[in-house]
Structure formats: C-alpha cells, structure tokens
N, CA, C and O atoms as a CHARMM CRD file, in Angstrom:
* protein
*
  340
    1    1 UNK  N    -13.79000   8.29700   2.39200 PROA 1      0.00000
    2    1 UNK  CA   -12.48300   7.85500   1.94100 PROA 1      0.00000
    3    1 UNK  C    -12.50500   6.34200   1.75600 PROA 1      0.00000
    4    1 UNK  O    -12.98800   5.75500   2.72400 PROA 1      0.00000
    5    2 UNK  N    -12.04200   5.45200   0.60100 PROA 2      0.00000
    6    2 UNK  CA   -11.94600   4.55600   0.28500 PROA 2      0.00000
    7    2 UNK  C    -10.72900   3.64900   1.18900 PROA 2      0.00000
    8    2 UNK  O     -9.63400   4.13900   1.46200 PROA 2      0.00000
    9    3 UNK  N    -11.21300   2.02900   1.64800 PROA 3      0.00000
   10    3 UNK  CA    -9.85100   1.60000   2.02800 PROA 3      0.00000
   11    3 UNK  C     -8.73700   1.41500   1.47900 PROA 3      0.00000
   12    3 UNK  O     -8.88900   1.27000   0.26600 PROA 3      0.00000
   13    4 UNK  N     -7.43900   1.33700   1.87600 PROA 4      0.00000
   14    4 UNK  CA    -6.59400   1.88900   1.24800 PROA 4      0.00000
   15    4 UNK  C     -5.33000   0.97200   2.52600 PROA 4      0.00000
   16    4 UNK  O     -5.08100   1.35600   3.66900 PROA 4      0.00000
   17    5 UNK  N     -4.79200  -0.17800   1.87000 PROA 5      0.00000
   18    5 UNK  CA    -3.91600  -1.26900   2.54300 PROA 5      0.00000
   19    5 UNK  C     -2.92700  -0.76100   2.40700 PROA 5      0.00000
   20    5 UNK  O     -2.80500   0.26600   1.74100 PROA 5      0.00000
   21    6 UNK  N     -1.94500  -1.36300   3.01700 PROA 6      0.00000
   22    6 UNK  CA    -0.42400  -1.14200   3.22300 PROA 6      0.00000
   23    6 UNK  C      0.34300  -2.74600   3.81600 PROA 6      0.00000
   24    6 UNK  O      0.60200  -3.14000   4.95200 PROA 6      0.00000
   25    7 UNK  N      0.54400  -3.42600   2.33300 PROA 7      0.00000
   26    7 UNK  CA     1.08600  -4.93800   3.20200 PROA 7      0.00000
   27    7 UNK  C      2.74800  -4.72700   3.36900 PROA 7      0.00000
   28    7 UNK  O      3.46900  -4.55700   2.38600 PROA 7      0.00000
   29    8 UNK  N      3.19700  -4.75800   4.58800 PROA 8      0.00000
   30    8 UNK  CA     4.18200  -4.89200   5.24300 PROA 8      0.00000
   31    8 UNK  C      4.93000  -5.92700   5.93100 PROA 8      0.00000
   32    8 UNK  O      4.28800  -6.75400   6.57900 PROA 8      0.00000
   33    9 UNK  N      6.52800  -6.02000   5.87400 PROA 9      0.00000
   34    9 UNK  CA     6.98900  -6.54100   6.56000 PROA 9      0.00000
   35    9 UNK  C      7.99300  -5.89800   7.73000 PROA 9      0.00000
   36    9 UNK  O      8.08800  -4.67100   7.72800 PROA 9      0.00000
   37   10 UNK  N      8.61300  -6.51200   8.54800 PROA 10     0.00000
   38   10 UNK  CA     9.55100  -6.08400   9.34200 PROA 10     0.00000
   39   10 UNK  C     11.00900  -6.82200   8.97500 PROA 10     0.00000
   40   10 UNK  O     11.10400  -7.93800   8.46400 PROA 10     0.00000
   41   11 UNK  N     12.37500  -5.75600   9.43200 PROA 11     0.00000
   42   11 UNK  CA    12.30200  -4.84300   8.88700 PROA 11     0.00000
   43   11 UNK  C     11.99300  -4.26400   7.31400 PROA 11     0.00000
   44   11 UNK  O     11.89600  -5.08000   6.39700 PROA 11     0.00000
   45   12 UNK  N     11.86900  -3.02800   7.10000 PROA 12     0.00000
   46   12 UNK  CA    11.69800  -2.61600   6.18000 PROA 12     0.00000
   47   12 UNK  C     11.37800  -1.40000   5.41700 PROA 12     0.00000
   48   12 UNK  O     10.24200  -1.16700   5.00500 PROA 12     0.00000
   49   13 UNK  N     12.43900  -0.58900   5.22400 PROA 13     0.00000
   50   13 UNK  CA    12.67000   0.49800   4.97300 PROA 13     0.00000
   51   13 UNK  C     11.57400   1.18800   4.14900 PROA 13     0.00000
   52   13 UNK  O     11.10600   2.29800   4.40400 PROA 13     0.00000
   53   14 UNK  N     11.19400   0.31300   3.03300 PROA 14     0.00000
   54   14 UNK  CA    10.49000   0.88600   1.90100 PROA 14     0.00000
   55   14 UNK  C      9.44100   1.51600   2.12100 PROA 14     0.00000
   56   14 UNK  O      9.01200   2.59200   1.70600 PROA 14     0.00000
   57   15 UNK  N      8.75600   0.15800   3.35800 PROA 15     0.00000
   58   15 UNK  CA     7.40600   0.18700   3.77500 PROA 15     0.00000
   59   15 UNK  C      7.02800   1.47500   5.14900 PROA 15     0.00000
   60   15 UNK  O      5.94800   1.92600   5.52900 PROA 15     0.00000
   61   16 UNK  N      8.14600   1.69200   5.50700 PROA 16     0.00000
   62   16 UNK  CA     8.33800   3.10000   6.16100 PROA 16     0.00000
   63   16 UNK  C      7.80900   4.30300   5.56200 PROA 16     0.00000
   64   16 UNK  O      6.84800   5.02500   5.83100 PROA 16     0.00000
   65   17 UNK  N      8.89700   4.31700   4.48900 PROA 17     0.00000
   66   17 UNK  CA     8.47400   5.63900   3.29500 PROA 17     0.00000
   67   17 UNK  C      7.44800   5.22200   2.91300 PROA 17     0.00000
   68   17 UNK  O      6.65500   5.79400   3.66000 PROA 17     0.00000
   69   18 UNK  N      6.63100   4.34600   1.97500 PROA 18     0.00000
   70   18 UNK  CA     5.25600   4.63400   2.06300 PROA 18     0.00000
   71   18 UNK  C      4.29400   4.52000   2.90900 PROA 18     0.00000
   72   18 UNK  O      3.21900   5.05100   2.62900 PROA 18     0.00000
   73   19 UNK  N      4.42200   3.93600   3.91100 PROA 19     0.00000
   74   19 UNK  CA     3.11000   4.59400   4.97500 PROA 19     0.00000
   75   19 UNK  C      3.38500   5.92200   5.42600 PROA 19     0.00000
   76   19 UNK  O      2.43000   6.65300   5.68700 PROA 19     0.00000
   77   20 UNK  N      5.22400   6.57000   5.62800 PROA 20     0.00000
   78   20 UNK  CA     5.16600   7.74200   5.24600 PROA 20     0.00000
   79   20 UNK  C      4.01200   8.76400   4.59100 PROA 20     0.00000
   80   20 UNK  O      3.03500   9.27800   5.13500 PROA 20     0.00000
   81   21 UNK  N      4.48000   8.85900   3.26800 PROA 21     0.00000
   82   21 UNK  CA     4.13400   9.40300   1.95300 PROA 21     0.00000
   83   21 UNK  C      3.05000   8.92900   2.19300 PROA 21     0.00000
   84   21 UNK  O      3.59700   8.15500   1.40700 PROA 21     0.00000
   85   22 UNK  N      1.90800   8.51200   2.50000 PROA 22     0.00000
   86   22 UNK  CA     0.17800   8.35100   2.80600 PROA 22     0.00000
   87   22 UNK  C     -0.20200   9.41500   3.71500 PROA 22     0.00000
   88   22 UNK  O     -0.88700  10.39700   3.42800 PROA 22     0.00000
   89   23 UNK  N      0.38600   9.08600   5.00900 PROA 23     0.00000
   90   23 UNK  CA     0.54400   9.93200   6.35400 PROA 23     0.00000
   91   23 UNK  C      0.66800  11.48500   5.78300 PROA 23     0.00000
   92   23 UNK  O     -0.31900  12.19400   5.98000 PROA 23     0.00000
   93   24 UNK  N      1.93900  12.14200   5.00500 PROA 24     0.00000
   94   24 UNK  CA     1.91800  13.03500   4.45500 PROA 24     0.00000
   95   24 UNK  C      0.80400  13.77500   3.61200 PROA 24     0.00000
   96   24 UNK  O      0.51200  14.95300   3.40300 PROA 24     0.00000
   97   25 UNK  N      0.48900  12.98000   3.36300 PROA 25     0.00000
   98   25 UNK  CA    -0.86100  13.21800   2.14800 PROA 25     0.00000
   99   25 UNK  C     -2.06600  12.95200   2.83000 PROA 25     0.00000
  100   25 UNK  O     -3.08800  12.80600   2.16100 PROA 25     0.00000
  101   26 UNK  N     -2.10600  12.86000   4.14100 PROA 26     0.00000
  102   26 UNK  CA    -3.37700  12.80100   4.64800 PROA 26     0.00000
  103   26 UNK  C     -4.59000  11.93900   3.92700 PROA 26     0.00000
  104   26 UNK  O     -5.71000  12.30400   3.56800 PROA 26     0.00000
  105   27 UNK  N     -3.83500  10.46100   3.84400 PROA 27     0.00000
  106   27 UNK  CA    -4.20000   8.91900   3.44800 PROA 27     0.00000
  107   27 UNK  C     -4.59600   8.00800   4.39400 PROA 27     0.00000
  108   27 UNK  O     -3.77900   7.11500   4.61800 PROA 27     0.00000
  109   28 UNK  N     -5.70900   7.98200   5.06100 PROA 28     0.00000
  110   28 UNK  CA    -6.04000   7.22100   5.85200 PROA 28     0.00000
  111   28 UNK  C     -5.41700   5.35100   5.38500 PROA 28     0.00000
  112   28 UNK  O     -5.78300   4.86600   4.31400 PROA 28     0.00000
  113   29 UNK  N     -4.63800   4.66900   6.20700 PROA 29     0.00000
  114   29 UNK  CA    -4.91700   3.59700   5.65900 PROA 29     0.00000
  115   29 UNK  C     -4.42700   2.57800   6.86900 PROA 29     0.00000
  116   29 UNK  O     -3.61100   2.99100   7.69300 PROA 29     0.00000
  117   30 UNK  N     -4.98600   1.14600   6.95200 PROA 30     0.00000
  118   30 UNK  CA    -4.31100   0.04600   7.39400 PROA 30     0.00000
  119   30 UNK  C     -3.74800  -0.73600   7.17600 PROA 30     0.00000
  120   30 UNK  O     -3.96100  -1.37900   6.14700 PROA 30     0.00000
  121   31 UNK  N     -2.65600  -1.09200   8.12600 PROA 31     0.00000
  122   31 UNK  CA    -1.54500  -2.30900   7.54300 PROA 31     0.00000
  123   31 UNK  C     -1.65500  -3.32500   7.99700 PROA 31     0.00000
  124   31 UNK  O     -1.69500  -3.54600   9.20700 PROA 31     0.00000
  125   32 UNK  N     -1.75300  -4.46000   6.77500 PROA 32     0.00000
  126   32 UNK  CA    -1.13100  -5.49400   6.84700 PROA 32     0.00000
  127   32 UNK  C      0.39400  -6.44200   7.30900 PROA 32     0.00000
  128   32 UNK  O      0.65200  -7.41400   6.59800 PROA 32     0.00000
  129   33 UNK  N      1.38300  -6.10400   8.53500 PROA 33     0.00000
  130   33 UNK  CA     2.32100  -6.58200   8.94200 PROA 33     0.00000
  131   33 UNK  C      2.04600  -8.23300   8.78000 PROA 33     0.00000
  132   33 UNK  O      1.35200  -9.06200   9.36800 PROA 33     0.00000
  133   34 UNK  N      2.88700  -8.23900   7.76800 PROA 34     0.00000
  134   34 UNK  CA     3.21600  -9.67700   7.27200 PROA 34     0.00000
  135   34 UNK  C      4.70300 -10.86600   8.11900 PROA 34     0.00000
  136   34 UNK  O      4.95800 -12.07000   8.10000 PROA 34     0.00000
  137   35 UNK  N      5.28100  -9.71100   8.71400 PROA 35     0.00000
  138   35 UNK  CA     5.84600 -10.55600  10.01400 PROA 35     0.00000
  139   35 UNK  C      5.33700 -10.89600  10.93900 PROA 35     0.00000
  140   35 UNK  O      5.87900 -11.73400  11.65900 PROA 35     0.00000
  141   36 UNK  N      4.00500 -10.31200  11.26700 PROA 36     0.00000
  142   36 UNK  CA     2.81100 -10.53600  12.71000 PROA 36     0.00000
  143   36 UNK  C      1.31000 -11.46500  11.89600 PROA 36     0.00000
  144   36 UNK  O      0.39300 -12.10600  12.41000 PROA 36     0.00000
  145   37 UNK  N      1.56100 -11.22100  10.79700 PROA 37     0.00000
  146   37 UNK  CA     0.31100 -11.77800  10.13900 PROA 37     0.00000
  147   37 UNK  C      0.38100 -12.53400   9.24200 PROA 37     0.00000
  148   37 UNK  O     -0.08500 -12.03400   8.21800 PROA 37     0.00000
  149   38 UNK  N      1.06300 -14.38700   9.00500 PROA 38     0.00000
  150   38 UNK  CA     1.33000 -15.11300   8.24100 PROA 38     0.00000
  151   38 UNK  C     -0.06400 -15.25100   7.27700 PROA 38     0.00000
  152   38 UNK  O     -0.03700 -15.26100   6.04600 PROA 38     0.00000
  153   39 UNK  N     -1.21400 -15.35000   8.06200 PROA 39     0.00000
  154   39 UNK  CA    -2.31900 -15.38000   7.18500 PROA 39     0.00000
  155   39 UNK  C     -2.84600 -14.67500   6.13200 PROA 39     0.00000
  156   39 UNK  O     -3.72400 -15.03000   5.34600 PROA 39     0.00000
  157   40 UNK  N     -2.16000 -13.51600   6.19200 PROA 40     0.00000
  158   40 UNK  CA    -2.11800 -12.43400   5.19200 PROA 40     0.00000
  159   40 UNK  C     -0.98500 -12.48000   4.16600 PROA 40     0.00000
  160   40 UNK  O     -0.86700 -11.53500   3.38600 PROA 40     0.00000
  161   41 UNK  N     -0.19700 -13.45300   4.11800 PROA 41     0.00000
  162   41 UNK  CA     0.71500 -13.47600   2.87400 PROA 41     0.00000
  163   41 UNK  C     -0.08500 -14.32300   1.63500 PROA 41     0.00000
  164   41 UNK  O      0.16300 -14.11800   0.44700 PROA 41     0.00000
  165   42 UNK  N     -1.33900 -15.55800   2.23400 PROA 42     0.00000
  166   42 UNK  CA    -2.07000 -15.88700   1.43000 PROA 42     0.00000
  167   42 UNK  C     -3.10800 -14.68900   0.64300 PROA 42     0.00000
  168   42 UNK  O     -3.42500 -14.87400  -0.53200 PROA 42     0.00000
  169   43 UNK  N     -3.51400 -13.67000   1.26800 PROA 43     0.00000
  170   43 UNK  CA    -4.57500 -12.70500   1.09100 PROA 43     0.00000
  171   43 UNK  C     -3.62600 -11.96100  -0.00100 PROA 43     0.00000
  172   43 UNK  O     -4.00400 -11.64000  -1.12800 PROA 43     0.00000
  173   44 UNK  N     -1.84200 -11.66500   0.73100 PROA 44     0.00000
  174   44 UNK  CA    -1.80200 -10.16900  -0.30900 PROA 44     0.00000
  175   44 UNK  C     -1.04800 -11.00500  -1.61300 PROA 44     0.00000
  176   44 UNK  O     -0.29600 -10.17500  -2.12500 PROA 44     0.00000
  177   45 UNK  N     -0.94200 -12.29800  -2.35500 PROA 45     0.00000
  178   45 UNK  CA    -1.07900 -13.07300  -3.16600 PROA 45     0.00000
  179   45 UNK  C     -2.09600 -13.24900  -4.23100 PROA 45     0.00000
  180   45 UNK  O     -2.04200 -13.43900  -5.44600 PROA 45     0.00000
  181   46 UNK  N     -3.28100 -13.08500  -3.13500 PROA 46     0.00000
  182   46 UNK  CA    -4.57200 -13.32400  -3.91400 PROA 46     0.00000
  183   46 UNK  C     -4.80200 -11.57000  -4.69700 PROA 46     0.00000
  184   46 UNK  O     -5.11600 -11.39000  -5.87400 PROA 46     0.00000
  185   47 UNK  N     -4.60300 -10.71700  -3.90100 PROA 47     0.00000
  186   47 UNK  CA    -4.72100  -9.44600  -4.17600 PROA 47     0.00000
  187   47 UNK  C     -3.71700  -8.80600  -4.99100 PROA 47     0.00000
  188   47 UNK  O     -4.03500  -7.71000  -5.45200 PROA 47     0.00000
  189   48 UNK  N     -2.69300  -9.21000  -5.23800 PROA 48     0.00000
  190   48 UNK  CA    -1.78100  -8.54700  -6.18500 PROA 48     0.00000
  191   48 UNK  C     -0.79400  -9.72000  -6.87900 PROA 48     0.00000
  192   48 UNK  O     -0.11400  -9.51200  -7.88400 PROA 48     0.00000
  193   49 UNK  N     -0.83200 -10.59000  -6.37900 PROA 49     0.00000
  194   49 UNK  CA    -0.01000 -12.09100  -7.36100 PROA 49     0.00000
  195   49 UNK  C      1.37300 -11.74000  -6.83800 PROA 49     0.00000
  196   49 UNK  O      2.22100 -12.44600  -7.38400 PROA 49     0.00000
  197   50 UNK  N      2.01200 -10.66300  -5.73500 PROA 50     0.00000
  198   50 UNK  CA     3.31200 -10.33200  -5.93500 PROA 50     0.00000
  199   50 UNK  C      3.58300 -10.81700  -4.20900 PROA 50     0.00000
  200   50 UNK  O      2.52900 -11.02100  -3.60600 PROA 50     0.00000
  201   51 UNK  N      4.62200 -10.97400  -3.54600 PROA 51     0.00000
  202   51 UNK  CA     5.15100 -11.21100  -2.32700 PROA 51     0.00000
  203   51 UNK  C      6.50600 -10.03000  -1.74600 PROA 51     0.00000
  204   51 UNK  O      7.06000 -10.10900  -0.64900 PROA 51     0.00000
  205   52 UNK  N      6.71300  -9.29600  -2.50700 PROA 52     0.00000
  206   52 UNK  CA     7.15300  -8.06800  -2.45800 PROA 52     0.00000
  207   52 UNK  C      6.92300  -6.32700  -1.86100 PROA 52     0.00000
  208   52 UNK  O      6.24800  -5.47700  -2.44200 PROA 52     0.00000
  209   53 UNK  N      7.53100  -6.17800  -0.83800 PROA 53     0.00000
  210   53 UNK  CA     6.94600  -5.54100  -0.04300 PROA 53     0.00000
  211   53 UNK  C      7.68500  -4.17200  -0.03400 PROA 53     0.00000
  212   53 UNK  O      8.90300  -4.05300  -0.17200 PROA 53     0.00000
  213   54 UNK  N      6.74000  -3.08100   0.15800 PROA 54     0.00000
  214   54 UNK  CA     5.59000  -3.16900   0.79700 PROA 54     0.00000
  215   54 UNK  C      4.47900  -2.95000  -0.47500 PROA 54     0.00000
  216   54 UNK  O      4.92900  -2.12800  -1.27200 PROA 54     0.00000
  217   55 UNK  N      3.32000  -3.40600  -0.81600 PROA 55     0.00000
  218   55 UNK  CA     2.35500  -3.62700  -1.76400 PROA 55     0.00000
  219   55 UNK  C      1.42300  -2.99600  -1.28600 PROA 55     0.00000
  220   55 UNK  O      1.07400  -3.26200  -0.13600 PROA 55     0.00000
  221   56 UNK  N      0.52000  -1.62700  -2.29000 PROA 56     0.00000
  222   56 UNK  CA    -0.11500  -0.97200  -1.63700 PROA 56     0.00000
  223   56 UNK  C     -1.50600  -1.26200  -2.56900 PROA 56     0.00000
  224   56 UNK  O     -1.59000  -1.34300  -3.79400 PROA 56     0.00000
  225   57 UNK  N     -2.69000  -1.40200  -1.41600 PROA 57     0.00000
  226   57 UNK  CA    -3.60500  -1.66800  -2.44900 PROA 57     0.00000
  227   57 UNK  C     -4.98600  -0.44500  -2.46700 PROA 57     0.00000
  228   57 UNK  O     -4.95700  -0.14800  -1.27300 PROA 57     0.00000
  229   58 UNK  N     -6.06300   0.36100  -3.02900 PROA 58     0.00000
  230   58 UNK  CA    -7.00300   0.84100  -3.21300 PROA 58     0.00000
  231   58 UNK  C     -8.12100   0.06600  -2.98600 PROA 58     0.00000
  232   58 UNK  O     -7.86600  -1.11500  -3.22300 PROA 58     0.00000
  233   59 UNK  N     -8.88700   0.18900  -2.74100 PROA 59     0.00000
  234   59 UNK  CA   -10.20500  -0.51900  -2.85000 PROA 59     0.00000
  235   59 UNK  C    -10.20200  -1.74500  -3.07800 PROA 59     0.00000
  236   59 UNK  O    -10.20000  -2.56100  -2.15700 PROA 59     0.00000
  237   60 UNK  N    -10.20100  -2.15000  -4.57200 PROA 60     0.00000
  238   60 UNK  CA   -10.43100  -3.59800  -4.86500 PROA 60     0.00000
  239   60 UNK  C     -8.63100  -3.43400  -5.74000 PROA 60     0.00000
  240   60 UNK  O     -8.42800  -4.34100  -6.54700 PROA 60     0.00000
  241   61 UNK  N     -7.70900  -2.61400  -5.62200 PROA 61     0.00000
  242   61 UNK  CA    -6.87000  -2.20500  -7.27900 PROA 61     0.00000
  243   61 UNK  C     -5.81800  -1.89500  -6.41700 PROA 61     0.00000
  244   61 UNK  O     -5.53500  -0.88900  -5.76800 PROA 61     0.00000
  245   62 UNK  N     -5.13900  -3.34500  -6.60600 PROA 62     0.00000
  246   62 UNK  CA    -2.89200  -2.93300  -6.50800 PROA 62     0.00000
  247   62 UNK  C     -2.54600  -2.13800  -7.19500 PROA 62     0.00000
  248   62 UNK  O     -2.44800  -2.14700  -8.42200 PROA 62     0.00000
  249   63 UNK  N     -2.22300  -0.99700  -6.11300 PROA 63     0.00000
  250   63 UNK  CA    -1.21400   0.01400  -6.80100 PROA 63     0.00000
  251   63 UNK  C     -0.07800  -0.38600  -7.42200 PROA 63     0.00000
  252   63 UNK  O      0.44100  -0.06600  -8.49200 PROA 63     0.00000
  253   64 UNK  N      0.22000  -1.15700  -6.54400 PROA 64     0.00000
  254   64 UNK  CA     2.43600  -1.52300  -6.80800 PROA 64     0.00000
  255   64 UNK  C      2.72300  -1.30400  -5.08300 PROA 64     0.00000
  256   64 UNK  O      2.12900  -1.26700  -4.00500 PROA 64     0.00000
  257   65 UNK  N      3.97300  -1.20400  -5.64400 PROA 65     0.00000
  258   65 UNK  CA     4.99900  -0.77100  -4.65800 PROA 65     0.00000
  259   65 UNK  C      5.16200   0.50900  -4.10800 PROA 65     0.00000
  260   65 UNK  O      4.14800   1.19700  -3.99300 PROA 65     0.00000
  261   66 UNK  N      6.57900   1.10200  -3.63200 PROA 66     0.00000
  262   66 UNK  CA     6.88700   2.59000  -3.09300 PROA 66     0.00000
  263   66 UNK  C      7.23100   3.12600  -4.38300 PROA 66     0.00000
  264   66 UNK  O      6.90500   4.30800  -4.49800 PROA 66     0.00000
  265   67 UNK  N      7.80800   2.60400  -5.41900 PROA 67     0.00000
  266   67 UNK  CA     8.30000   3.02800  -6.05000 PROA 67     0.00000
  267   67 UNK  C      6.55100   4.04900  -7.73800 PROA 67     0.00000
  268   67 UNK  O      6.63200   4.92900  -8.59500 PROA 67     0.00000
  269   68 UNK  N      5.33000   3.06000  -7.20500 PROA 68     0.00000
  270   68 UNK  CA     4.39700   3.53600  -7.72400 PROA 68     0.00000
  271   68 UNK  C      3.51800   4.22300  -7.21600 PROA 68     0.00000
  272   68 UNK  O      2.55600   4.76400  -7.76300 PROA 68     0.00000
  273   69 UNK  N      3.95900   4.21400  -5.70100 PROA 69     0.00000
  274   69 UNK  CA     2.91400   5.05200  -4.91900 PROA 69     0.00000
  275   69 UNK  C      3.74600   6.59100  -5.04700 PROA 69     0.00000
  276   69 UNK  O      3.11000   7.63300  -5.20700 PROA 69     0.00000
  277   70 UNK  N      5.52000   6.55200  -4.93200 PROA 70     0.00000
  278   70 UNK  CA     5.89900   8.15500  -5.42900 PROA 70     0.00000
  279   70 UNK  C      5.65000   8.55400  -6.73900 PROA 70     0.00000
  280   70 UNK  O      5.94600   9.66800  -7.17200 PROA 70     0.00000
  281   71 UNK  N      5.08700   7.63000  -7.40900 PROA 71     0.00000
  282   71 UNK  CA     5.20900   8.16200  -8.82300 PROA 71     0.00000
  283   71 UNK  C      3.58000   8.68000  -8.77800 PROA 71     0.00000
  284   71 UNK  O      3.14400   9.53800  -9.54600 PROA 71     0.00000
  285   72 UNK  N      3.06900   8.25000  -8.12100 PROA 72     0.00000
  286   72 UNK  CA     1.06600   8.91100  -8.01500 PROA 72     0.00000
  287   72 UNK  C      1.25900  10.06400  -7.45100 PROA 72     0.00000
  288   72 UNK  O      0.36200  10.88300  -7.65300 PROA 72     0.00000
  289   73 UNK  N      2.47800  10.53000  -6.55800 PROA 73     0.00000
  290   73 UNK  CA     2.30100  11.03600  -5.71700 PROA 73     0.00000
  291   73 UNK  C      2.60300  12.64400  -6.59800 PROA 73     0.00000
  292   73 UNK  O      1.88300  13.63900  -6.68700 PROA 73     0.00000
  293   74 UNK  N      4.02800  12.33900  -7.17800 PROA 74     0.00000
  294   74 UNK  CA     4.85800  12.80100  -7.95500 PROA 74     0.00000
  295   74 UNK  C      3.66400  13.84000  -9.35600 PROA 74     0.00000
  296   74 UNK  O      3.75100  15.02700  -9.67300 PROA 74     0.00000
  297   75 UNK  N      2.76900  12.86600  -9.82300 PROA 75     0.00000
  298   75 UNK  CA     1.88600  13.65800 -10.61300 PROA 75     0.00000
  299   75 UNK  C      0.61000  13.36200 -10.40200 PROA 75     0.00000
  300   75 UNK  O     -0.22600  12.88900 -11.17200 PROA 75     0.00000
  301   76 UNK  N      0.48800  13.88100  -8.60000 PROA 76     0.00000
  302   76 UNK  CA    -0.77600  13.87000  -8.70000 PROA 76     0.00000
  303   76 UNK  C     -1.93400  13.72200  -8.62300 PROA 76     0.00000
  304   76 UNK  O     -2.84000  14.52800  -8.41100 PROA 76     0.00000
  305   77 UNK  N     -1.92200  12.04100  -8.90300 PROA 77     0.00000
  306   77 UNK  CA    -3.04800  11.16000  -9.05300 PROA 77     0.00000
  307   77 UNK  C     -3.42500  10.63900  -7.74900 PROA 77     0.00000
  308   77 UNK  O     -4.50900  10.05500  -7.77700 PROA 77     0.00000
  309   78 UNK  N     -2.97900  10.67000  -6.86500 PROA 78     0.00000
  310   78 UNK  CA    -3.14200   9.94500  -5.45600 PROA 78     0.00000
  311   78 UNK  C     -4.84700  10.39700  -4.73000 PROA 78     0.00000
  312   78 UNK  O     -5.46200   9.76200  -3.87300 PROA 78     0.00000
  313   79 UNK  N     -5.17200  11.38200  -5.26200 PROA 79     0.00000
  314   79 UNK  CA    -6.53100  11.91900  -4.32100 PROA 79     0.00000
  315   79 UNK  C     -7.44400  11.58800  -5.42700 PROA 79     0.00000
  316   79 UNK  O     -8.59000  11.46300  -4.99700 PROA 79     0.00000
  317   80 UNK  N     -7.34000  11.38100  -6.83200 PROA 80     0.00000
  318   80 UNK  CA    -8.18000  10.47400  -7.94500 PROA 80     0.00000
  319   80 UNK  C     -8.04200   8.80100  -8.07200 PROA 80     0.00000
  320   80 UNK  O     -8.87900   8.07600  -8.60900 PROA 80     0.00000
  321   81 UNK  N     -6.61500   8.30500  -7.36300 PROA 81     0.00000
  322   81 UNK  CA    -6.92400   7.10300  -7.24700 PROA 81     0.00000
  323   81 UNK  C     -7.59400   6.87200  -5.94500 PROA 81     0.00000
  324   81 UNK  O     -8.16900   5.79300  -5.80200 PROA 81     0.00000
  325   82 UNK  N     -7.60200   7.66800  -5.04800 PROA 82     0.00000
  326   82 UNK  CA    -8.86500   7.14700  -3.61900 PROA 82     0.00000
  327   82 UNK  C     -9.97400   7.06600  -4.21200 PROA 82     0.00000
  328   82 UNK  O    -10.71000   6.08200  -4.14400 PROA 82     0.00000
  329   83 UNK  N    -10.28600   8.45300  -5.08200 PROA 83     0.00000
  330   83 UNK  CA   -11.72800   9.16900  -5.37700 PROA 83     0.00000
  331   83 UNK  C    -12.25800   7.53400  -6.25700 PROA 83     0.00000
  332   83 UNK  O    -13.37300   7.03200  -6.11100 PROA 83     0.00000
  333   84 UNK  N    -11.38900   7.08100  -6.94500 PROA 84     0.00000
  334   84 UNK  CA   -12.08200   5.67300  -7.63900 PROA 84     0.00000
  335   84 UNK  C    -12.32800   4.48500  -7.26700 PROA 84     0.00000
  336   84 UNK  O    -13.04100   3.51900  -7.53700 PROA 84     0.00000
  337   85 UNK  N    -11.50000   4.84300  -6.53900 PROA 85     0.00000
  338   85 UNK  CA   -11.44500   3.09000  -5.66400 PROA 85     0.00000
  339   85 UNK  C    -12.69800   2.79200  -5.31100 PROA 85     0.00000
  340   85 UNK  O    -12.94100   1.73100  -4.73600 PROA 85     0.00000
C-alpha cells in the first residue's frame, strides 16, 4: 500500500470525515496535525500550494480536499489512485 497523508487541523470537521471515509475503505494513512505540527504547514505548501484543510495527499500527488476524496470515493477510483501512487 502506497503512503497516503492526511494534513489536518484542530478543530475540524472536514478532516474527521475524511480520515473517516479512508478508515471506511480500509486506507491505511498518516496525519499531519497542523495544530501540533507548525513545521508541517511549510511541507503541506510545498506539497499542494494550498493551506486549506484537510489536504489529502498519495504518494508524491494532492488529491484535494474532502470534497475530492468523496468524489474518488463516489466513482470508485480510490483503490486505483493508491494502486498508482
């Protein structure tokens, strides 16, 4: 299984539902808590250009948000975007 981020803040609803919706789908992944981890707001910048949370990333490849991780989820693609990463 490919790594597979989850940058987070506290609170934050969004970032709930998608580490949710991973968990569900039997998505191994680790988070980035960006209220415990200032050093990582430089990293998830470099990795997706966005500061908007929660930002989910594949391998080397920003997904988006919750709103693109239900839409992978929605048709599908979620066990072909690991398989590529």
């Amino acid at each position: 299984m490919k790594r597979v981020i989850v940058y987070s803040a506290d609170p934050c609803a969004r970032c709930g539902k998608a580490k949710a919706l991973l968990e569900r789908n039997g998505i191994a992944f680790s988070e980035v808590n960006l209220s415990k981890d200032p050093d990582g707001r430089a990293e998830l910048v470099k990795c997706t250009g966005l500061m908007t949370f929660p930002q989910i990333v594949i391998g080397d490849r920003a997904l988006g948000g919750l709103a693109d991780l239900e839409e992978a989820e929605a048709q599908g693609r979620l066990p072909e975007l690991i398989a590529a990463a």
